[in-house]
N, C-alpha and C positions, 0 to 999 in steps of 0.2 A: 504494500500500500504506500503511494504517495502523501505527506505530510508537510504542514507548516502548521507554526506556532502561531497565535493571535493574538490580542488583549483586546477588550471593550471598556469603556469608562464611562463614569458620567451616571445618570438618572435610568441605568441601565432597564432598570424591573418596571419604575414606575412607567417610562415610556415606550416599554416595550419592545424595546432593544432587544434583549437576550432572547426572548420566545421567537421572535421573527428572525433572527441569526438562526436560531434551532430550526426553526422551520425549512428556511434555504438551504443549509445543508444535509436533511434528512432529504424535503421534494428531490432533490437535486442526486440523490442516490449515496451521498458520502456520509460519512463518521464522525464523533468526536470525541474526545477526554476531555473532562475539567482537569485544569492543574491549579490554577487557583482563583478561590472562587471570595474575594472578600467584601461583605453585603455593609451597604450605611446603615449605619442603625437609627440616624437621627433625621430631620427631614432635610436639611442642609447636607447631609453627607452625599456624598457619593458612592457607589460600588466599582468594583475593576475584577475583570474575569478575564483570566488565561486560561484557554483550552487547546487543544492541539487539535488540527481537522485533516481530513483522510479522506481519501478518493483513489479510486482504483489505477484510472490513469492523469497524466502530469496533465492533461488538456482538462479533464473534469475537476481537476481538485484546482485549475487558474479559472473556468468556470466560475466556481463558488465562491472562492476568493474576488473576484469580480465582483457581486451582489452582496458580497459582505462589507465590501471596503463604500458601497453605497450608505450601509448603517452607522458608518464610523473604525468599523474594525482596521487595524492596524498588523502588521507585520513586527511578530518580537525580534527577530534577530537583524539588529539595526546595521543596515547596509546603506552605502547611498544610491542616489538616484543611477540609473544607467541611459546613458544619455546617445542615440544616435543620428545621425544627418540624416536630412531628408532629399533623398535624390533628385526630385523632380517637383516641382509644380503643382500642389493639389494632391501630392500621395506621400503618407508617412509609412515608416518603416513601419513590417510585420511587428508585433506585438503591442503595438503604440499604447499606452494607456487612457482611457476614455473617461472624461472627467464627470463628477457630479456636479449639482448647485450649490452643495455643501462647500463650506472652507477649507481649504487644501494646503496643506503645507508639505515641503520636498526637501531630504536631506541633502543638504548639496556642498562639500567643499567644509564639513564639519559642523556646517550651523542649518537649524530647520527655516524654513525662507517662506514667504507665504506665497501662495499663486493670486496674481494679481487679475481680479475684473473677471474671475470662479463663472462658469455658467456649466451646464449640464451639455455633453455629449459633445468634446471641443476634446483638443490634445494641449498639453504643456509640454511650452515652449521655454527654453531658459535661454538668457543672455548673456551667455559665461566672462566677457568681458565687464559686467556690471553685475556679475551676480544677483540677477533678477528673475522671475519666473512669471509667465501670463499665460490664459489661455488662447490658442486661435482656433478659430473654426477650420474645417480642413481646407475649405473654399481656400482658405488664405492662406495657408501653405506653403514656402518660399523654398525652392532647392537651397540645400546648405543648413534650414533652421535645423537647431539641437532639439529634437522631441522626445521627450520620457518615456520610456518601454519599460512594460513589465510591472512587479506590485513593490519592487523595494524602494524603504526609503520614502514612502507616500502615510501623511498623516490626512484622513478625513475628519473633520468634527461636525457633525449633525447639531440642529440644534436640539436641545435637551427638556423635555416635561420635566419639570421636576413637582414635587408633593405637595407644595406649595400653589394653591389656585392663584392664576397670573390673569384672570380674565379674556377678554377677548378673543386674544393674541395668544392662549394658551398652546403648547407647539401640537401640530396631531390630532388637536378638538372635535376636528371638523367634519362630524358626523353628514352624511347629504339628505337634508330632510325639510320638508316644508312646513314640519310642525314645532321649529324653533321659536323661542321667545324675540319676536322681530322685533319689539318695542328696546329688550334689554340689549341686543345686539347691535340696534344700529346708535344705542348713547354711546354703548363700549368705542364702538367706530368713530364717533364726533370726539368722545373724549380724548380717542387718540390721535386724533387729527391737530386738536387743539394742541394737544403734546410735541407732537412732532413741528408744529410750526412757530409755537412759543422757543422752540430749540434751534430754530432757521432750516430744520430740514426743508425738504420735497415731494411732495404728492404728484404722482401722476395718475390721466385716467384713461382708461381703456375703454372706449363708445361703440355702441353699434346705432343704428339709426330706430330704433324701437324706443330709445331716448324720446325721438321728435315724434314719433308715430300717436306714444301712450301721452304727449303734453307738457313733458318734462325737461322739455330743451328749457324751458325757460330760468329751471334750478340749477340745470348746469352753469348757463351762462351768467346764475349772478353768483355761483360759487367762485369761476373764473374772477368774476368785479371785482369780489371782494376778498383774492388773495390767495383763497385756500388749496387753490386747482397751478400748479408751474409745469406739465405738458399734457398735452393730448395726443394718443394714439388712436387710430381710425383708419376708415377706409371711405372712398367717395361716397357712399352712401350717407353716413353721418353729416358729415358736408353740405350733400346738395340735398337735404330733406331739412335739414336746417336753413339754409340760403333758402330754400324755395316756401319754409314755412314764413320764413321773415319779409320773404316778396310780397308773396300770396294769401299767405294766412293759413297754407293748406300743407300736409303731407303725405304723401302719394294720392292727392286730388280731394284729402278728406280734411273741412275744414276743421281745425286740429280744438280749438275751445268747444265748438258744437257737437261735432262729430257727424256732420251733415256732409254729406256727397253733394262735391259742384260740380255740374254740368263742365263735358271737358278738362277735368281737374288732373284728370291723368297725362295730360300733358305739361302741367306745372313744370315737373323737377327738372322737363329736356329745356323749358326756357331761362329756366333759373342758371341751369349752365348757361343756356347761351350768352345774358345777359352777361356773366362772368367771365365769359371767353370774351365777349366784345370790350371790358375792362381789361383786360390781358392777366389777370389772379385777382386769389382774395381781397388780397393788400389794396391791391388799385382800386377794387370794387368797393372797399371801405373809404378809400380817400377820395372817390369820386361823387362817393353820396347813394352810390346802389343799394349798397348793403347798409344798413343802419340799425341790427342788432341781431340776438341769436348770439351763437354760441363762437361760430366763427369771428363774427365780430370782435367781440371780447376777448378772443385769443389776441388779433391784430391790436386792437388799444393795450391789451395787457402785455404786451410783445413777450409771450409765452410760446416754446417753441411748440410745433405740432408736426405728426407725421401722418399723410394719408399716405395707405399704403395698397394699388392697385391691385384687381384682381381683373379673368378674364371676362367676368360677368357684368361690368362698368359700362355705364351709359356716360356716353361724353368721352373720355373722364374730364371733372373740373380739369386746369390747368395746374393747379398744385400737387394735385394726384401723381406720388411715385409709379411708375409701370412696370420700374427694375425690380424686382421684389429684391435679389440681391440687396440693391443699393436701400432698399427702404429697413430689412432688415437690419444692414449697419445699423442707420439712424436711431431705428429702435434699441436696438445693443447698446448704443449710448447711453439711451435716456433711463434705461434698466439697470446702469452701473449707476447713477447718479442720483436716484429716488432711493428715500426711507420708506414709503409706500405706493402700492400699485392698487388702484379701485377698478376693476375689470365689470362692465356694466353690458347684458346684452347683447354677446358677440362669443360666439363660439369657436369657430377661426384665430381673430384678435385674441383672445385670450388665450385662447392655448398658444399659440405664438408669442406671445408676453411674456407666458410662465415659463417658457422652455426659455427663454433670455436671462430670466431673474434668478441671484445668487438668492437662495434658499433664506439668508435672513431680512429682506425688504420684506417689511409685513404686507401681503398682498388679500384683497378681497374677489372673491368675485361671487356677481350675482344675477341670477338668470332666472327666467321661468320655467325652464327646462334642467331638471335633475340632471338628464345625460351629460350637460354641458360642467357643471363641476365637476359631475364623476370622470369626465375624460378626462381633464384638466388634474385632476389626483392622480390619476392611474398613471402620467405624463410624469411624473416625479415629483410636480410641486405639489409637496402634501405641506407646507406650511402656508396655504392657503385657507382662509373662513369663508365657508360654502353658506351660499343664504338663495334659498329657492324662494322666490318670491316676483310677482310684476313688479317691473321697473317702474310705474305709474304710482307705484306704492311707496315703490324706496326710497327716491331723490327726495321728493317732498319731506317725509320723515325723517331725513337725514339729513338737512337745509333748516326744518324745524329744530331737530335738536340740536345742531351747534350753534341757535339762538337763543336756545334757552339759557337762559342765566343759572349759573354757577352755585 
């Protein structure tokens, strides 16, 4: 039998760490021993478990090691990093090791180094004349980078339940259900918004166009006003059903206060571009006097960056509308190393695309009326995500309300 040593640390029990490491290596056909097994006794302590794991062959036992090193598990026998060129353009060497969202540290040169700007399913890269380490996606790939192969010398740190109720934000909570306490969950959310921005953090949001559909563009746009919102992610739809509600009164032809069907309403959204094509962008269309509020708007006054980000389904697209997904991806990559949180609202796409960008500790939301849509978004890795199945017609407003409410 093939073998390596492991340790797990941290809120091992309480967060369920040790059972779902047990679990992967039993599904998975392999073995283990405890060697040692020392539990906290207090709710501040921690646990640390050495076990040795087993597999029949060297390919299933770097398997399991794979999905382990996802929970945090670690490599005892401290080696460092092994580091080889990448021949070509967009291909790393056989063994390459494949990052989480988790926090990653890399023995390298005697000292543990952190990976800088962590995202899930990316290789690290290190800078050996700076002794630096980052992730790239493979797209970006450079013949010559130094890539990490293999599992030595890599420290994962998950984030940690611990016994102690943390609210909200508790790591793991986030059971997919529509029968949560909405009223308690969305102050927890206000509360920490207020938090994160009395501290100069960054909120970003993630939109789909069921925002302007269900009436609710309107909360967006004065959470924007007033400070609380620094980028928007999107796609043309959020865009021009906002633009065209701000033209019109209407989205997707349905005047959006009433809820009444206007006569040829269904061709709103295609003038709404046009008008904004014959401004040549948003920007122009705001300083010309086109556009005079909505959510777009208030990005432009608030000169808050935004990224739409094209698909093949787009009418138009606006002019601002990315079409490279490539390139729009970057953008996003950005704005997902720079936010303390992410509010993913109505967009199933968008968001799993978000989540697969964000290092595991930006506290992220999302919320949809469709359960499928968090659970995919979990099952995608980001489990430090709070799932709130609910209309979005329900949520802004309540969530607009309560970070008015006084304190």
């Amino acid at each position: 039998m093939n073998s390596r040593t492991i340790e797990l640390s941290g809120h091992v029990i309480d967060s369920l760490t040790l059972p779902k490491a047990l679990d992967i290596i039993m599904d998975k056909g392999g073995d283990f021993d405890f060697l040692e097994f020392d539990v906290g006794k207090r709710k501040t302590d921690t646990s640390k478990v050495k076990m040795a794991v087993y597999a029949e062959s060297i390919d299933l036992l770097n398997s399991i090691l794979d999905e382990l090193s996802v929970l945090g598990a670690s490599i005892s026998e401290l080696k460092e990093v092994e580091l080889v060129a990448s021949s070509k353009d967009k291909v790393a060497p056989e063994g390459f090791y494949s990052t989480s969202n988790h926090t990653t540290h890399i023995l390298y040169k005697g000292n543990w180094i952190v990976v800088e700007n962590i995202e899930m399913d990316c290789l690290i890269c290190v800078d050996e004349k700076n002794s630096r380490a980052s992730v790239k996606p493979i797209a970006e790939i450079k013949a010559g980078d130094m890539i990490v192969v293999g599992r030595d010398g890599i420290k994962v740190t998950p984030p940690q339940r611990s016994r102690e109720k943390s609210g909200t934000f508790e790591f793991m909570n986030s059971d997919v259900s529509s029968e949560k306490p909405l009223m308690n969950l969305i102050r927890g959310i206000a509360k920490e918004i207020k938090e994160i921005k009395s501290k100069g953090g960054k909120i970003a949001i993630v939109g789909g166009p069921a925002i302007v559909h269900t009436g609710s563009g309107k909360y967006l746009a004065a959470l924007i006003r007033e400070g609380y919102i620094d980028s928007l992610l999107a796609g043309n739809a959020l865009a021009t059903h906002d633009i065209e509600s701000n033209i019109f009164g209407t989205s997707l032809g349905i005047e959006v206060e009433t809820g009444e069907i206007i006569a040829h309403g269904h061709t709103h959204h295609m003038r709404a571009i046009n008008k904004i094509n014959r401004s040549g962008s948003i920007k122009q269309a705001v300083e010309d006097g086109t556009l005079t509020g909505g959510i777009m708007y208030e990005c432009i006054k608030k000169d808050i960056p935004y990224v739409l980000a094209g698909s093949i389904r787009d009418d138009g697209p606006l002019p601002d509308v990315i079409t490279d997904t490539a390139e729009s991806q970057k953008l996003m990559r950005k704005q997902a190393q720079e936010v303390d949180m992410v509010i993913m609202i109505a967009t199933m796409l968008h968001s799993i695309a978000m989540g697969n960008l964000l290092p595991s500790k930006v506290k992220s939301i999302c919320v949809d009326i469709n359960p499928a849509t968090v659970t995919k978004l979990s099952d995608r890795g980001s489990a430090q995500v709070v799932s709130i199945v609910t209309d979005i017609g329900t949520f802004l407003p309540l969530l607009y309300e309560s970070l008015h409410e006084s304190d």
